[in-house]
C-alpha positions as CSV (number, residue, x, y, z in Angstrom):
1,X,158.4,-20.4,113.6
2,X,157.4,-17.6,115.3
3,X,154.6,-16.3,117.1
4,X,153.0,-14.1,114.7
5,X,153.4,-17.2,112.1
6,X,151.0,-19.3,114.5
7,X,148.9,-16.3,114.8
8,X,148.6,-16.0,111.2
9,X,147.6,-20.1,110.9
10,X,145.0,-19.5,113.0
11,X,143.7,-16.4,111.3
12,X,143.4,-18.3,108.1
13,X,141.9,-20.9,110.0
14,X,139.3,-18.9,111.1
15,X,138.2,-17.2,107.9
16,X,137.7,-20.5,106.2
17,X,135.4,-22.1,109.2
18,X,133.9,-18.7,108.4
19,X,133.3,-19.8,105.3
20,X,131.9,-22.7,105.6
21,X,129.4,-21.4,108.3
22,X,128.8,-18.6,106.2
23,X,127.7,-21.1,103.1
24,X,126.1,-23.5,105.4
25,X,123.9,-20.9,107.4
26,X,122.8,-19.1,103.7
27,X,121.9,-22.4,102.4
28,X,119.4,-23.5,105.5
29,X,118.0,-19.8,105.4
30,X,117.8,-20.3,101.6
31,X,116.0,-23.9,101.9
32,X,113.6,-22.5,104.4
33,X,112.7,-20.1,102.3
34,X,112.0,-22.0,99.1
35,X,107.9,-21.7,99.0
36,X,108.5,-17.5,99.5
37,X,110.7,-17.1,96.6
38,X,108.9,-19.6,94.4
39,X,106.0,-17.4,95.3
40,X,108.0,-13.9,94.7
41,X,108.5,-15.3,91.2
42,X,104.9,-16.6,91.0
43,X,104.1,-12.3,91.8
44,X,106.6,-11.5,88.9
45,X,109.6,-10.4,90.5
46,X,112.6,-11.4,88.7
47,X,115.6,-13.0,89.4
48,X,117.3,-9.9,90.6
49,X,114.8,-9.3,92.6
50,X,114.8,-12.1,94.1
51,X,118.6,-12.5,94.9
52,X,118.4,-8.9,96.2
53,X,115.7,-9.9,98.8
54,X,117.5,-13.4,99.5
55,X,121.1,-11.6,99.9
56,X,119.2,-8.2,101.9
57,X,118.0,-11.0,104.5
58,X,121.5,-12.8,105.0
59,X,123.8,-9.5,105.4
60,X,121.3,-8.9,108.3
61,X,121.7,-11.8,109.7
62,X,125.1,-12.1,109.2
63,X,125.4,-8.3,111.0
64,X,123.1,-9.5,113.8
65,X,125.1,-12.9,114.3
66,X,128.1,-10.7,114.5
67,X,126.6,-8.0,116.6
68,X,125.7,-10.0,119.2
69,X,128.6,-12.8,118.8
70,X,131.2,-10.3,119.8
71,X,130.5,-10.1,123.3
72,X,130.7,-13.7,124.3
73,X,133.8,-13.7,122.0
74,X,135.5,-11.9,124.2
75,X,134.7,-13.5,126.9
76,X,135.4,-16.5,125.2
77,X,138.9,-15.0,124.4
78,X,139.6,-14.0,128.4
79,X,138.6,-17.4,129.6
80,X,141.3,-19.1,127.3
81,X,144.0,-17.0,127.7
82,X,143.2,-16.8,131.8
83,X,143.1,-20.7,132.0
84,X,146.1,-21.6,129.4
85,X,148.3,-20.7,132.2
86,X,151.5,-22.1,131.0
87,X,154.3,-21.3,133.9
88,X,156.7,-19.4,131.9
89,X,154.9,-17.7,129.8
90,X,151.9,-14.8,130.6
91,X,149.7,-14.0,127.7
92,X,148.6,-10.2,128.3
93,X,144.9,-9.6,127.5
94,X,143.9,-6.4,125.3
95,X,142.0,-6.0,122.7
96,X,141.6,-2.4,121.2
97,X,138.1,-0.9,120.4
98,X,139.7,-0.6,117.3
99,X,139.7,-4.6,116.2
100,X,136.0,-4.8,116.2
101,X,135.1,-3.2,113.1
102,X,137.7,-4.9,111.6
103,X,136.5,-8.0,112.5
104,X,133.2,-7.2,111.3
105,X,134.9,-5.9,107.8
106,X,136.6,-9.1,107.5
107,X,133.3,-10.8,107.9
108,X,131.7,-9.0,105.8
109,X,134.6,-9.5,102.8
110,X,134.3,-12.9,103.5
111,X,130.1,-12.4,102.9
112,X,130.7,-11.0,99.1
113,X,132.0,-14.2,97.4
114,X,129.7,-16.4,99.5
115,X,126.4,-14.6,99.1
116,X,127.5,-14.4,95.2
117,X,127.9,-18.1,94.9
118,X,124.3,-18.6,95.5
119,X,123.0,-16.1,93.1
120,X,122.9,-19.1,90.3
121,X,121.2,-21.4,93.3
122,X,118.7,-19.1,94.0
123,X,117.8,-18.5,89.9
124,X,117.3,-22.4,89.8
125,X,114.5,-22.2,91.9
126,X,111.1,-23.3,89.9
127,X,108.0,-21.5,90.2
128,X,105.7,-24.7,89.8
129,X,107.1,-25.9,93.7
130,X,104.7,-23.0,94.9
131,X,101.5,-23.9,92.9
């Protein structure tokens, strides 16, 4: 096993937490917002609408979380690889400027089938939990 094999586990690693924090952090947002889209619907907007406004609200707070999460990634990144400090082997710390918008295009990949799996939650929402 190499080292870009490991590097790879733990890049598959990290898109599923992503997942799951992706899902987790739509559903509170979604459950805190209940009473405003029951009373969207209540105005007559429709379904679409609604998932639009929903889905508008998590990409930007999915860009803001990433935005501002970079920077104490990285340092988060330096402290590891400056305290692993295994004797025979150095790890050499450089990320290029160039990683960061893939990062964020990875994140945001990862925000398509997420967002899109609560389309059919957000259509479930009743209209008589606003009245």
């Amino acid at each position: 096993m190499s080292v870009a094999d490991i590097v790879k586990v733990i890049e598959v690693g990290t898109c599923k937490r992503a997942i799951v924090v992706l899902y987790d952090s739509a559903n509170i947002i979604l459950a805190a917002h209940v009473r405003v889209l029951d009373f969207l619907q209540v105005l007559g907007f429709c379904h679409r609408e609604t998932s639009r406004y929903v889905i508008r609200e998590l990409l930007l707070v999915t860009l803001i979380g990433a935005l501002v999460g970079f920077p104490p990634g990285l340092a988060v990144l330096r402290f590891i690889t400056v305290h692993i400090g295994i004797s025979l082997v150095w790890f050499h710390m450089h990320v290029m400027l160039l990683r960061y918008p893939v990062a964020l295009d990875i994140t945001l990949l990862l925000v398509v089938p997420v967002y899109r799996s609560l389309i059919p939650k957000i259509d479930r929402i009743s209209m008589a939990k606003s009245l």
